[in-house]
TORMAR-551757 format. One line per 8 residues: number of its first residue (from 1); for each residue x, y, z negated of N, C-alpha, C. Coordinates in steps of 0.2 Angstrom, whole numbers, plus 5000, padded with zeros to 4 digits. Each point is the difference from the previous one (the first is absolute). Layout:
REM TORMAR-551757
NUM = X:Y:Z:X:Y:Z:X:Y:Z; ...
END
This chain:
REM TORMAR-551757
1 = 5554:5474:4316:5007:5000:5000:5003:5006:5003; 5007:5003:5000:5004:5002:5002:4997:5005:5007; 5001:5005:5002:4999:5004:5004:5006:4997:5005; 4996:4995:5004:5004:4997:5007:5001:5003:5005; 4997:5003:5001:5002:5002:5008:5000:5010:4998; 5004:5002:5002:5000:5008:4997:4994:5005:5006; 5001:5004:4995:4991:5004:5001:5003:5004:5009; 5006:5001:4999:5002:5002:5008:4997:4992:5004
9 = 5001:4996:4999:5000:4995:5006:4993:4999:4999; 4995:5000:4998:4994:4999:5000:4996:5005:5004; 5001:5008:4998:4999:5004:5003:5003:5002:5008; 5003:4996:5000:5003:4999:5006:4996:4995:5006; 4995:4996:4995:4995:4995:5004:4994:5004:5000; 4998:5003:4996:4993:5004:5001:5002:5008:5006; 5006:5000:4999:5002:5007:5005:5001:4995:5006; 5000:4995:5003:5000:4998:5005:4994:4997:5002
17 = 4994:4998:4995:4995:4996:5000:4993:5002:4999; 5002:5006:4997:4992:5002:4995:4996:5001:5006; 5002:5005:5004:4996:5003:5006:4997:4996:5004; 5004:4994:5001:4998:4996:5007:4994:4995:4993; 5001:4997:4994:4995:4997:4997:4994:5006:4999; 5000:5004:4999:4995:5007:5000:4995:4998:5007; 5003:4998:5003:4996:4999:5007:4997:4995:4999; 5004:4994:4997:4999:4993:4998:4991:5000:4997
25 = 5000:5003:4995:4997:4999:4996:4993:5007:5001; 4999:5002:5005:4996:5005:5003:4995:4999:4996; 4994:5006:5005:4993:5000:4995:4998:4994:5008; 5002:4998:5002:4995:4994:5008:5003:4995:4996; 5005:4999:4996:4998:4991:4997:4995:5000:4995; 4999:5004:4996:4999:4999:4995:5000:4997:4994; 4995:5000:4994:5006:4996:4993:5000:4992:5004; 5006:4999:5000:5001:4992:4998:5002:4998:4997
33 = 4996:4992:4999:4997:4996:4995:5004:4994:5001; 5001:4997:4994:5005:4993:5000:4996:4994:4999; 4992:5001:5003:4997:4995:5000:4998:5000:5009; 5004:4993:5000:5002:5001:5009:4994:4999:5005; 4998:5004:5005:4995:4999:5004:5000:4996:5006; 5003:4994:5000:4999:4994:5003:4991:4999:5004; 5004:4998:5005:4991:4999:5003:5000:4993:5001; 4993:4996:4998:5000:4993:5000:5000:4997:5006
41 = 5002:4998:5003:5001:4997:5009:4996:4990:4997; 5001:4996:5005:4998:4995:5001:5005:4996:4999; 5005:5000:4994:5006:4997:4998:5000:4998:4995; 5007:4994:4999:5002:4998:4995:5006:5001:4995; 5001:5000:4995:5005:5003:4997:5003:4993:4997; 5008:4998:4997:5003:4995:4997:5007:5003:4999; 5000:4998:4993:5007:5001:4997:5002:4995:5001; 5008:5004:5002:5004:4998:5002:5011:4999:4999
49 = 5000:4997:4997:5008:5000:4998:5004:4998:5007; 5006:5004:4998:5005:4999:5006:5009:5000:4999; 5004:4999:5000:5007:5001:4997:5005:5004:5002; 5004:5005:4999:5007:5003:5003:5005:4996:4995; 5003:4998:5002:5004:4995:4996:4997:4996:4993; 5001:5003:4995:4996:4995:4996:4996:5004:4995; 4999:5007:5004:4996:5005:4997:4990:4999:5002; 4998:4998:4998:4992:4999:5003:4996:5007:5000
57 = 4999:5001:5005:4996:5006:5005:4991:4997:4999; 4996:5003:4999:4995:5000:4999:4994:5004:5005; 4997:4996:5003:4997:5007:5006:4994:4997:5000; 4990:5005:5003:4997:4998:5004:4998:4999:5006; 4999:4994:5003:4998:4999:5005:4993:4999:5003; 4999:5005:5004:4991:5003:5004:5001:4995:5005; 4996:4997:5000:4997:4999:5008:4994:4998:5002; 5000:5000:5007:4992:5001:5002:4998:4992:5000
65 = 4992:5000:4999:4998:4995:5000:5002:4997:5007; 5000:5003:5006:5002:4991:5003:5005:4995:5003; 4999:4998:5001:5006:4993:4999:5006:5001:5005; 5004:4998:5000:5002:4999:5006:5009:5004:4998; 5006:5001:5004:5005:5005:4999:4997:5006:5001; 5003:5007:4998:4998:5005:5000:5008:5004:4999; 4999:5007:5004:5005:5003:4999:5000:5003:4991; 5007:5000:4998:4999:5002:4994:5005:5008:4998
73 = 4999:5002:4996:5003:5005:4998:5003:5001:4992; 5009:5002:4998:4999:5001:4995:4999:5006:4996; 4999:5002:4995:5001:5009:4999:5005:5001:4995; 5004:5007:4999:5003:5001:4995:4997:5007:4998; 5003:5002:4993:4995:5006:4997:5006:5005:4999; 4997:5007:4999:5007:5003:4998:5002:5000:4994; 5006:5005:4999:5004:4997:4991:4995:4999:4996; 5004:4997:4997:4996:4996:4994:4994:4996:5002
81 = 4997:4999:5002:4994:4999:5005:5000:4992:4996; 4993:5000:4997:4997:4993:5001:4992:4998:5006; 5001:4994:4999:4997:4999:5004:4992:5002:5002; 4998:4999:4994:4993:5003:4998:4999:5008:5004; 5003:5004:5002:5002:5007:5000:4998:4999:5007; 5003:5004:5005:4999:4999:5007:5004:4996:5005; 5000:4993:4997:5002:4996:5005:4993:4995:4998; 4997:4999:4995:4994:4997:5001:4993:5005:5005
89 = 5000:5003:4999:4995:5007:5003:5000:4998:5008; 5008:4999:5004:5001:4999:5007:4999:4991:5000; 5003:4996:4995:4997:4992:5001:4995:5000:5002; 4994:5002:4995:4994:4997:5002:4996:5005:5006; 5001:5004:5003:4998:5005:5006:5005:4995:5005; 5006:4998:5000:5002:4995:5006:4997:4995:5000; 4998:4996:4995:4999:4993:5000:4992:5001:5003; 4996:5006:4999:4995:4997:5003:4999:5003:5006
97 = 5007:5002:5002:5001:4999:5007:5003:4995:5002; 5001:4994:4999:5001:4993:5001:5006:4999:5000; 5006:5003:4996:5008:4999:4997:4996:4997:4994; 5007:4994:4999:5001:4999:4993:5006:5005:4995; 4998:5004:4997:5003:5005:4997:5004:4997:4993; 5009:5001:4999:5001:5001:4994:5002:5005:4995; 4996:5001:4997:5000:5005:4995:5008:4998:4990; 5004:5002:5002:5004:4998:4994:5003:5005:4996
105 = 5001:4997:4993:5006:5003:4998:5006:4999:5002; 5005:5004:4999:5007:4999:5002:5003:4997:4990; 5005:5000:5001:5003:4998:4993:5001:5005:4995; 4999:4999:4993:5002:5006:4997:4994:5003:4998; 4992:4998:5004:4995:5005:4998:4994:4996:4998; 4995:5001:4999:4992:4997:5002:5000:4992:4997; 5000:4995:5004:4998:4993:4998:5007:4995:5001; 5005:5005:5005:5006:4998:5004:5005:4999:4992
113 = 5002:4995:5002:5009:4998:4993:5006:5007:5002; 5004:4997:4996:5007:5004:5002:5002:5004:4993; 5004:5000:4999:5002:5004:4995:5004:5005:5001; 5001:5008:4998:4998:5002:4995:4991:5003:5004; 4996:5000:4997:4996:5003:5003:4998:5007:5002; 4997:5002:5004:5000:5007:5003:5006:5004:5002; 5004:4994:5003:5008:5000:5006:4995:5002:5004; 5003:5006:5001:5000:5002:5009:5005:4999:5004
121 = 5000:4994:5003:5005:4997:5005:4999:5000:5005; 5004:5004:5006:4996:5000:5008:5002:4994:5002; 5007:4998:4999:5005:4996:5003:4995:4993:4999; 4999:5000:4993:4996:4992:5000:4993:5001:5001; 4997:5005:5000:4991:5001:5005:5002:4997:5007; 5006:5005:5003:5000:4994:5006:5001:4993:5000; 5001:4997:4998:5001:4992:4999:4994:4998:4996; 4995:5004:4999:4993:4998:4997:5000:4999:5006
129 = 4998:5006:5002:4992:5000:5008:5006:4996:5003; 5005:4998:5000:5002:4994:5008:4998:4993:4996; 4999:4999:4992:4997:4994:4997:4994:4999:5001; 4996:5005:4999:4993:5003:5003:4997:4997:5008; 5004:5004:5003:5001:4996:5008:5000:4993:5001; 5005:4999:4997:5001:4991:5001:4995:4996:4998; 4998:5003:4993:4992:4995:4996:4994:5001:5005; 4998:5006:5003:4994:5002:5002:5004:4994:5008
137 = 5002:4999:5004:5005:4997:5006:4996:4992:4999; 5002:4999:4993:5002:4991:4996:4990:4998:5002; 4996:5006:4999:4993:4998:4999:4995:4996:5007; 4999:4996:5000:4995:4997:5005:4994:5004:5003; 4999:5006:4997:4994:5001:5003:5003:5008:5003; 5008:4999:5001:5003:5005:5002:5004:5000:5007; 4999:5006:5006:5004:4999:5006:5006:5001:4999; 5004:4995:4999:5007:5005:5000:5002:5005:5001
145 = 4998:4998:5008:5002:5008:5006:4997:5007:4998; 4995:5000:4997:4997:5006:4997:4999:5001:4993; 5007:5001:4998:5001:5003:4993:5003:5005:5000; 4996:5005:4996:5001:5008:5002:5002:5001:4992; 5004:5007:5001:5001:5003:4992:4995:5007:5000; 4999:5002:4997:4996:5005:4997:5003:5005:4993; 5000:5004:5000:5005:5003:4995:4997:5008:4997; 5000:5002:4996:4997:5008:4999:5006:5002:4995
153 = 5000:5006:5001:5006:5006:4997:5007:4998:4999; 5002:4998:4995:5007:4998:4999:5001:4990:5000; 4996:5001:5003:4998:4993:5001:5002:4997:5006; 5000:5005:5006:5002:5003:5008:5007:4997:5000; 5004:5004:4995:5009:5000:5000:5001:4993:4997; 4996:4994:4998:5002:4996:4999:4999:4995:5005; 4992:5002:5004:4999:4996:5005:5003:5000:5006; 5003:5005:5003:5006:5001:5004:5007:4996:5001
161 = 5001:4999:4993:5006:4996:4998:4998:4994:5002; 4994:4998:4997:4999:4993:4999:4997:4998:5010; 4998:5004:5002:4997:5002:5006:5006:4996:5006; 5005:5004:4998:5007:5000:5006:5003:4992:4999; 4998:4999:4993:5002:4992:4999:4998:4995:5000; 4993:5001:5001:4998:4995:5002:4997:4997:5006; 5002:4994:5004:4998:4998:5004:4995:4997:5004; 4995:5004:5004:4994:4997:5003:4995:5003:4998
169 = 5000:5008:4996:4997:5003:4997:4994:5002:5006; 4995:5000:4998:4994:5003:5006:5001:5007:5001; 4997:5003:4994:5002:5008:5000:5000:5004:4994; 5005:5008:4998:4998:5001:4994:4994:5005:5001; 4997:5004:4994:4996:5005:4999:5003:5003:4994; 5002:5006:4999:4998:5006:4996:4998:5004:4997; 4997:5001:4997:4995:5005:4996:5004:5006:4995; 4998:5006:5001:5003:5006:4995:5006:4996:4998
177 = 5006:5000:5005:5006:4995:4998:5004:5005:4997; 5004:5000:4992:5005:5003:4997:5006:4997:5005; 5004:5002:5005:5005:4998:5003:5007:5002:4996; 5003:4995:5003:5007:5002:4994:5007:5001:5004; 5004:5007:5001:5005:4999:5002:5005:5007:4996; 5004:5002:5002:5005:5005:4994:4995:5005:5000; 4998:5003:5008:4998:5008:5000:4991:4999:4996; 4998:4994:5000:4995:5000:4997:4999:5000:4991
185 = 5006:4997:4999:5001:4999:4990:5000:5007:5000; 5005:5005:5002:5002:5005:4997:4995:5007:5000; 4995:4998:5006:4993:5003:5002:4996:4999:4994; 5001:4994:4996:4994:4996:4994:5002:5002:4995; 5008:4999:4999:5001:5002:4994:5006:5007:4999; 5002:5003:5004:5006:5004:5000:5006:4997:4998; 5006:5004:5002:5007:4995:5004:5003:5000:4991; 4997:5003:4994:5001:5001:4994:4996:4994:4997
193 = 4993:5001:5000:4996:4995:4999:5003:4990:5001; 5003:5002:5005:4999:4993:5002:5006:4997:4999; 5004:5005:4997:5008:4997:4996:4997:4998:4994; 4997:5004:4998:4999:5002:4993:4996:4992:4998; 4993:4999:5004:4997:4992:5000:5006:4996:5000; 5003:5000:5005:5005:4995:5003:5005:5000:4994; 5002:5004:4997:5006:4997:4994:4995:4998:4993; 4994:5002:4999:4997:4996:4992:4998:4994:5006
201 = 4997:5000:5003:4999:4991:5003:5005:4996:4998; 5007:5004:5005:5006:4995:4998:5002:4995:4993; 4999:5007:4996:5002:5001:4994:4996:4995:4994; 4994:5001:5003:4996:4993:4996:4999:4996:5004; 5001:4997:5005:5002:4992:5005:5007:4996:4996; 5005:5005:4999:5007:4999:4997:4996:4999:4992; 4998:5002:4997:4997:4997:4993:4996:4995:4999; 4996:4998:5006:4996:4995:5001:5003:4995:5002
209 = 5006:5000:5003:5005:4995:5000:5003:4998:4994; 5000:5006:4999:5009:5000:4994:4995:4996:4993; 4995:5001:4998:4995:4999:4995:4993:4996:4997; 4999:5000:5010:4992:4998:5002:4996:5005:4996; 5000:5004:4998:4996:5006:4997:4998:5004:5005; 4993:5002:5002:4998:5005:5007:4997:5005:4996; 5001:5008:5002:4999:5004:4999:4992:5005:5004; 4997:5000:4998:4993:4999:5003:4997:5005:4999
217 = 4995:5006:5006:4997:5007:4998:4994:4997:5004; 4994:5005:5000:4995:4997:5005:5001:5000:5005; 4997:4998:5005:4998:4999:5007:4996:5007:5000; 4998:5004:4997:4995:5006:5003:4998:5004:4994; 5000:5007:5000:4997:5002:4994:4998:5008:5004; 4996:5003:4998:5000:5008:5000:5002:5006:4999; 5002:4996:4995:5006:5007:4997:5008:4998:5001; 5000:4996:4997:5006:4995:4999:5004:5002:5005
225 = 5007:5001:5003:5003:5001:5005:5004:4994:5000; 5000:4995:4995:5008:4997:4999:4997:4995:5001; 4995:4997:5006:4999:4991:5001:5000:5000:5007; 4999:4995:5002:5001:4996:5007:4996:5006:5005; 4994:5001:4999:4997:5003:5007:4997:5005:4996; 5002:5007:5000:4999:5004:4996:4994:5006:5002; 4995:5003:4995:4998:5006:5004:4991:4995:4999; 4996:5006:5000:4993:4999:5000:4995:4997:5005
233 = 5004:5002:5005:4999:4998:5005:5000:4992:5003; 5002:4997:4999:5001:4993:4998:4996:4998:4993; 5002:5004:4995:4997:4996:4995:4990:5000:5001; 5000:5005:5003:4992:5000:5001:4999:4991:5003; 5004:4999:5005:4997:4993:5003:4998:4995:4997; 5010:4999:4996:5000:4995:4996:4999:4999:4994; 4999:5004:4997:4996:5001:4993:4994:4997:4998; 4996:5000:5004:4996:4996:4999:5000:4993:5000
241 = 5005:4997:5004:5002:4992:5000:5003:4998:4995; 5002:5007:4996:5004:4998:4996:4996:4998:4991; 4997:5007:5000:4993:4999:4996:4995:4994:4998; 5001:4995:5007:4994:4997:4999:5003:4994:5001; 5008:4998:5000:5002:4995:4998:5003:4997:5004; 4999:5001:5006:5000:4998:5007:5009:5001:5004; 5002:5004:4997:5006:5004:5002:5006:5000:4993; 5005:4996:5002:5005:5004:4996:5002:5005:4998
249 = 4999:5006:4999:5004:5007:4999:5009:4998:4998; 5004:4997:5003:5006:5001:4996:5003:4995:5006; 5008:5005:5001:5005:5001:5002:5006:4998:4999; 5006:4996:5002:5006:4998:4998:5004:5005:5002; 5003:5003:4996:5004:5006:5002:5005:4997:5004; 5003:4996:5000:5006:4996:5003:4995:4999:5009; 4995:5001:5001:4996:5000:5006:5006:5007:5006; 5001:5002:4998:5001:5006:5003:5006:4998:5002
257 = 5007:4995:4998:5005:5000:5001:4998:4996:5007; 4993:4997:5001:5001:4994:5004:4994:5005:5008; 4998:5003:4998:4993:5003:5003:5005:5007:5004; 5004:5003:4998:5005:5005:5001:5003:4998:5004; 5003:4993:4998:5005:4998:5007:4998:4997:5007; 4993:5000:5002:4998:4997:5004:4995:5005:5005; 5003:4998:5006:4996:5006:5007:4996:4992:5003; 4997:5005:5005:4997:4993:5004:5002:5005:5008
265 = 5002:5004:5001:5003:5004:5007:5003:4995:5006; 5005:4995:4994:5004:4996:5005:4996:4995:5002; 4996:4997:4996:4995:4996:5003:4995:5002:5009; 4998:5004:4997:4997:5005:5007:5004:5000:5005; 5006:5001:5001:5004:4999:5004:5002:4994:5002; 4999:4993:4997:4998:4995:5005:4994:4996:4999; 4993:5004:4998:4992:4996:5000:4999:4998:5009; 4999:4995:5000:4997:4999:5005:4993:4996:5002
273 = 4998:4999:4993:4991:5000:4998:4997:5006:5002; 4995:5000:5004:4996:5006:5002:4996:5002:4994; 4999:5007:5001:5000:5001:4992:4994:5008:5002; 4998:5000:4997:4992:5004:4998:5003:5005:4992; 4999:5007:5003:5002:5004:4994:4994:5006:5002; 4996:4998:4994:4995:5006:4998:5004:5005:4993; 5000:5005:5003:5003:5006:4995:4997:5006:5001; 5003:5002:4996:4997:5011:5003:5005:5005:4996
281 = 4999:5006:5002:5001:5008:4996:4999:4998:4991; 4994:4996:4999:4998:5001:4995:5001:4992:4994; 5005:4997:5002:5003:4995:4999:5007:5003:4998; 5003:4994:4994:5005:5002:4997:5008:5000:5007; 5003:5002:4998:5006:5003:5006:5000:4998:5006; 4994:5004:5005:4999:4999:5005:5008:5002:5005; 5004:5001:5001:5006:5002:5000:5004:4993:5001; 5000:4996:4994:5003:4993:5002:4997:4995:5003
289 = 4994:5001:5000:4996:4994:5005:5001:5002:5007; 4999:5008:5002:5002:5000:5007:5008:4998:5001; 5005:5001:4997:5003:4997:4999:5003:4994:5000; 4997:4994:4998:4999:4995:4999:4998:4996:5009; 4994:5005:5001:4998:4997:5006:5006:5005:5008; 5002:5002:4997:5006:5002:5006:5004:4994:5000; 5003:4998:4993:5005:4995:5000:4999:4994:5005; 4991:4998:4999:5002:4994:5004:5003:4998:5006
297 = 5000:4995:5002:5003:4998:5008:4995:5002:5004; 5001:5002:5008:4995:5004:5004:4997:4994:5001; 5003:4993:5000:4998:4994:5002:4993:4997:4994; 5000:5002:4996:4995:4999:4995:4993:5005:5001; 4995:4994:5000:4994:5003:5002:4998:5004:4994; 4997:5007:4999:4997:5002:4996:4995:5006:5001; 4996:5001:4995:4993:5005:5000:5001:5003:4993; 4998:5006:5002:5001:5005:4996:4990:5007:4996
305 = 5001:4997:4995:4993:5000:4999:5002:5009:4995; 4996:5005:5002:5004:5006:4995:4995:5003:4998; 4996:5002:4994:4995:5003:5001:5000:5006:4993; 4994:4999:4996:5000:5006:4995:4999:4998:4995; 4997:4993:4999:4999:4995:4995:5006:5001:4993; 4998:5004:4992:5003:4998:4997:5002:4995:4999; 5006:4998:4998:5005:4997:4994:4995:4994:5001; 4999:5001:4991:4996:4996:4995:4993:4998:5003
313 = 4998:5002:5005:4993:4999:5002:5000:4991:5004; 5005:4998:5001:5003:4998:5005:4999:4991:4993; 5002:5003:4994:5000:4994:4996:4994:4999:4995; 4992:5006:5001:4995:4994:4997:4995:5002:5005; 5000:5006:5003:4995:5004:5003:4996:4995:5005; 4995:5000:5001:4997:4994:5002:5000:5002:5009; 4997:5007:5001:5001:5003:5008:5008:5000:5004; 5004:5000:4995:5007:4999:5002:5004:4996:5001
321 = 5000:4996:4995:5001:4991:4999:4994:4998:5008; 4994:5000:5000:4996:4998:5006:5003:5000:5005; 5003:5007:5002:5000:5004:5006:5010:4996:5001; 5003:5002:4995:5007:4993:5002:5000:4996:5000; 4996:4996:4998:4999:4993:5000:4998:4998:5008; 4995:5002:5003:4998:5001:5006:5006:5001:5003; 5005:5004:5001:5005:5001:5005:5004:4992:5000; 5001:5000:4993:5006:4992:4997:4996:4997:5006
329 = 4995:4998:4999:4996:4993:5001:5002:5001:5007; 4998:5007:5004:5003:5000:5009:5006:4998:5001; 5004:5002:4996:5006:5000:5000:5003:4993:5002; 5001:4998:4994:4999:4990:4999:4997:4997:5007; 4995:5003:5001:4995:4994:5004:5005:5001:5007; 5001:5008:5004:5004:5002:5003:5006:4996:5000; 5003:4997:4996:5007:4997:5001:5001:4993:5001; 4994:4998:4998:4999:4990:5004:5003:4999:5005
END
């Protein structure tokens, strides 16, 4: 289609991005692979349907062989994120730490309904993971009282929101979170770039209304500057998911009108779920996370985990994912 987004506003995300992805993707991760490294534990797995109004959510649910209530955990994944990706990877490492873990789609993607598909909606990801909450809550083999969220990169800024609103929550967790507020958009995409997304979003949201016709680019490519999450650097991850049939490659351009207008800042500023943020230097805009974690109230308990750990190592690497997972699991047990 149409050259969407102009080659300034693009190079505007790579001049903001390329360097800190460059670290991302080092020679200590290594190639990654879209065939997930899962460790088998002493668990069970069952598909599972669940509703946000009258949209059906579809998610796995891990848990350990033994009987009885069990603290549980749900996960979100970063954009575009299905489930299969790195929200299954942390399920099954929790659950044979004795959580019952849910791994889901959100709407729009993977097994989950909704139309148009590959909307990226932050506003309704939140009202998943609070429907998510509430299914995983409803279950018999679940403590109420210890239902934790779990969240990796731009998955973070959703579960913050949904965090701050939801009642009784045990704790959140973090991982490589992309945090969302002004100083950090304009850091990702430059204050040109991110007009420039922000008016083709509009502009095919408004068509999508006016016509129901959606105008659509990938989700990732290498060359290509003109789709959702641009740049090599990325496409190295998802490319292979996408390859192998596993991953959508494609993007609602009208995403951007709705993904643009949404911070998670203000949220931080009244979480008062105790909340576990593993980040670092070498994770994507270290800058808004510490940021993120000033806003909270002094009154919210938090731990600050910061090391060197790239990016991406963080979503299949097996030493990495281990070494987080372990923190979560303290973290969680910690808050009983």
């Amino acid at each position: 289609m149409a050259n969407l987004i102009p080659n300034f506003g693009r190079r505007g995300f790579l001049a903001g991005s390329a360097a800190v992805f460059t670290l991302l993707l080092s020679a200590e991760t290594g190639a990654l692979d879209a065939q997930a490294n899962v460790i088998q534990g002493p668990t069970n797995m069952e598909k599972v349907t669940f509703h946000v109004e009258d949209t059906p959510l579809v998610g796995d649910v891990y848990t350990p062989l033994e009987t009885g209530k069990r603290p549980a955990v749900v996960i979100i994944g970063p954009m575009t994120f299905q489930k299969e990706q790195a929200p299954t990877e942390y399920a099954q490492r929790l659950a044979d730490q004795g959580f019952v873990t849910l791994a889901y789609d959100s709407r729009y993607r993977g097994e989950s309904g909704g139309e148009p598909r590959a909307w990226e909606n932050p506003f309704h990801k939140v009202e998943d993971l609070k429907a998510a909450v509430e299914y995983i809550r409803s279950r018999p083999d679940v403590d109420v009282s210890e239902v934790s969220i779990l969240a990796i990169c731009q998955g973070s800024s959703i579960a913050f929101r949904a965090a701050a609103e939801i009642d009784g929550l045990n704790a959140l967790a973090t991982i490589a979170g992309h945090y969302r507020d002004a100083e950090g958009d304009v850091e990702w995409l430059t204050e040109e770039g991110l007009a420039a997304r922000k008016a083709q979003g509009e502009a095919a949201k408004a068509k999508f209304e006016a016509t129901g016709e959606i105008d659509y680019v990938k989700a990732v490519d290498p060359v290509d500057m003109n789709v959702g999450m641009p740049g090599a650097f990325v496409y190295d991850w998802y490319g292979p998911w996408a390859e192998r049939g596993l991953w959508e490659n494609r993007y609602a351009v009208m995403s951007d009108a709705d993904l643009l207008a949404y911070e998670s800042i203000s949220a931080a500023e009244t979480l008062t779920t105790p909340w576990l943020m593993i980040h670092g230097d070498y994770n994507f805009l270290p800058s808004a996370a510490r940021r993120h974690m000033e806003a909270v109230p002094a009154t919210t308990q938090t731990k600050t985990i910061w090391d060197d750990t790239p990016h991406l190592a963080y979503y299949d690497q097996p030493e990495a994912i281990d070494r987080a997972a372990g923190e979560v699991v303290a973290w969680f047990t910690e808050q009983k």
